[in-house]
C-alpha angles and dihedrals in degrees: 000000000000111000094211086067114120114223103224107232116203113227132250117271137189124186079358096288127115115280089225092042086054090042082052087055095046099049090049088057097053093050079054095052086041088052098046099036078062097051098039076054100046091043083050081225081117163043137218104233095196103088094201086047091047093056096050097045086050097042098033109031133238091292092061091048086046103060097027098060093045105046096048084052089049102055092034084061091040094056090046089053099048115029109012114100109248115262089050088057090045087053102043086048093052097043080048086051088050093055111039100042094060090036085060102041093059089050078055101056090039097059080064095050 
Protein backbone atom coordinates (compact mmCIF):
# COMPACT_ATOMS: atom_id res chain seq x y z
CA UNK A 1 0.00 0.00 0.00
CA UNK A 2 1.13 3.29 -0.78
CA UNK A 3 1.77 5.11 2.14
CA UNK A 4 0.77 8.69 0.46
CA UNK A 5 -2.78 7.32 0.28
CA UNK A 6 -5.30 9.34 2.21
CA UNK A 7 -7.93 7.09 4.38
CA UNK A 8 -11.39 8.81 3.69
CA UNK A 9 -13.08 9.54 7.32
CA UNK A 10 -16.82 9.93 7.37
CA UNK A 11 -18.06 13.12 9.45
CA UNK A 12 -19.56 13.37 12.21
CA UNK A 13 -23.65 13.36 12.12
CA UNK A 14 -26.61 14.02 14.68
CA UNK A 15 -29.75 13.58 13.97
CA UNK A 16 -28.13 12.76 10.68
CA UNK A 17 -27.29 15.84 9.93
CA UNK A 18 -23.65 17.30 9.57
CA UNK A 19 -21.90 18.20 12.95
CA UNK A 20 -20.73 21.55 11.36
CA UNK A 21 -24.28 22.10 9.58
CA UNK A 22 -25.86 21.61 13.22
CA UNK A 23 -22.85 23.93 14.85
CA UNK A 24 -24.03 26.42 12.07
CA UNK A 25 -27.45 26.11 13.55
CA UNK A 26 -26.43 26.46 16.62
CA UNK A 27 -24.33 29.46 16.22
CA UNK A 28 -27.18 31.18 14.30
CA UNK A 29 -29.29 30.63 17.19
CA UNK A 30 -27.07 32.13 19.68
CA UNK A 31 -26.54 35.52 17.44
CA UNK A 32 -30.41 35.37 17.67
CA UNK A 33 -30.52 35.07 21.41
CA UNK A 34 -27.49 37.87 21.43
CA UNK A 35 -29.83 40.22 19.04
CA UNK A 36 -32.91 39.89 20.87
CA UNK A 37 -31.42 39.76 24.58
CA UNK A 38 -30.25 43.40 23.36
CA UNK A 39 -33.14 44.43 22.34
CA UNK A 40 -35.52 42.73 25.42
CA UNK A 41 -32.50 45.07 27.60
CA UNK A 42 -32.58 48.07 25.78
CA UNK A 43 -36.31 47.98 25.66
CA UNK A 44 -35.90 47.39 29.70
CA UNK A 45 -39.03 44.21 28.82
CA UNK A 46 -35.98 41.77 30.08
CA UNK A 47 -33.13 40.37 32.01
CA UNK A 48 -30.18 38.68 31.34
CA UNK A 49 -30.32 35.83 33.36
CA UNK A 50 -26.33 34.93 33.01
CA UNK A 51 -24.80 36.84 35.72
CA UNK A 52 -21.42 36.79 34.17
CA UNK A 53 -23.31 37.90 30.73
CA UNK A 54 -25.34 40.65 32.63
CA UNK A 55 -22.35 42.26 33.92
CA UNK A 56 -20.59 42.48 30.63
CA UNK A 57 -23.43 43.66 28.71
CA UNK A 58 -23.92 46.62 31.86
CA UNK A 59 -20.03 47.50 32.28
CA UNK A 60 -19.09 47.06 29.12
CA UNK A 61 -22.33 48.03 26.55
CA UNK A 62 -24.27 45.98 23.79
CA UNK A 63 -21.22 45.98 21.56
CA UNK A 64 -19.02 44.01 24.27
CA UNK A 65 -21.78 41.49 24.78
CA UNK A 66 -21.96 41.41 21.51
CA UNK A 67 -18.49 40.28 20.51
CA UNK A 68 -17.74 38.50 23.45
CA UNK A 69 -20.67 35.90 23.25
CA UNK A 70 -20.14 35.26 19.78
CA UNK A 71 -16.85 34.89 19.50
CA UNK A 72 -16.41 32.38 22.54
CA UNK A 73 -19.28 30.30 20.70
CA UNK A 74 -17.68 30.54 18.09
CA UNK A 75 -14.41 29.19 19.09
CA UNK A 76 -16.14 26.54 21.64
CA UNK A 77 -17.82 25.17 18.39
CA UNK A 78 -14.94 25.56 16.65
CA UNK A 79 -12.97 23.52 18.92
CA UNK A 80 -15.84 20.77 18.91
CA UNK A 81 -15.71 20.75 15.31
CA UNK A 82 -12.03 20.45 14.85
CA UNK A 83 -10.12 18.52 17.85
CA UNK A 84 -12.89 16.70 20.29
CA UNK A 85 -13.35 12.79 19.61
CA UNK A 86 -16.39 12.24 18.32
CA UNK A 87 -18.92 11.15 20.71
CA UNK A 88 -17.90 14.08 22.97
CA UNK A 89 -18.68 16.57 19.91
CA UNK A 90 -21.61 14.91 19.29
CA UNK A 91 -22.51 15.47 23.06
CA UNK A 92 -21.44 19.15 23.60
CA UNK A 93 -23.53 19.99 20.09
CA UNK A 94 -26.32 18.47 21.19
CA UNK A 95 -26.23 20.03 25.20
CA UNK A 96 -25.61 23.58 23.02
CA UNK A 97 -29.02 22.47 20.83
CA UNK A 98 -30.87 21.91 24.22
CA UNK A 99 -30.13 25.33 25.41
CA UNK A 100 -30.39 27.63 22.78
CA UNK A 101 -33.38 26.38 21.16
CA UNK A 102 -35.53 26.87 24.23
CA UNK A 103 -33.65 29.95 25.07
CA UNK A 104 -34.96 31.30 21.38
CA UNK A 105 -37.92 30.27 21.34
CA UNK A 106 -38.88 32.25 24.52
CA UNK A 107 -37.43 35.18 23.06
CA UNK A 108 -39.55 34.27 20.78
CA UNK A 109 -42.52 34.20 22.60
CA UNK A 110 -41.52 37.12 24.34
CA UNK A 111 -41.17 39.34 21.36
CA UNK A 112 -45.72 38.44 21.19
CA UNK A 113 -46.32 39.23 24.49
Amino acid sequence: MDSTATVATRESTLFGVSLSTVSWFVFYLVALDVWLTDQSLAEQRGVELNPVMDWIYHSGGALTFTLFKVALTGLCLLWINRRAPTSQARMATLVALAIYLPVAGIHILGLYH
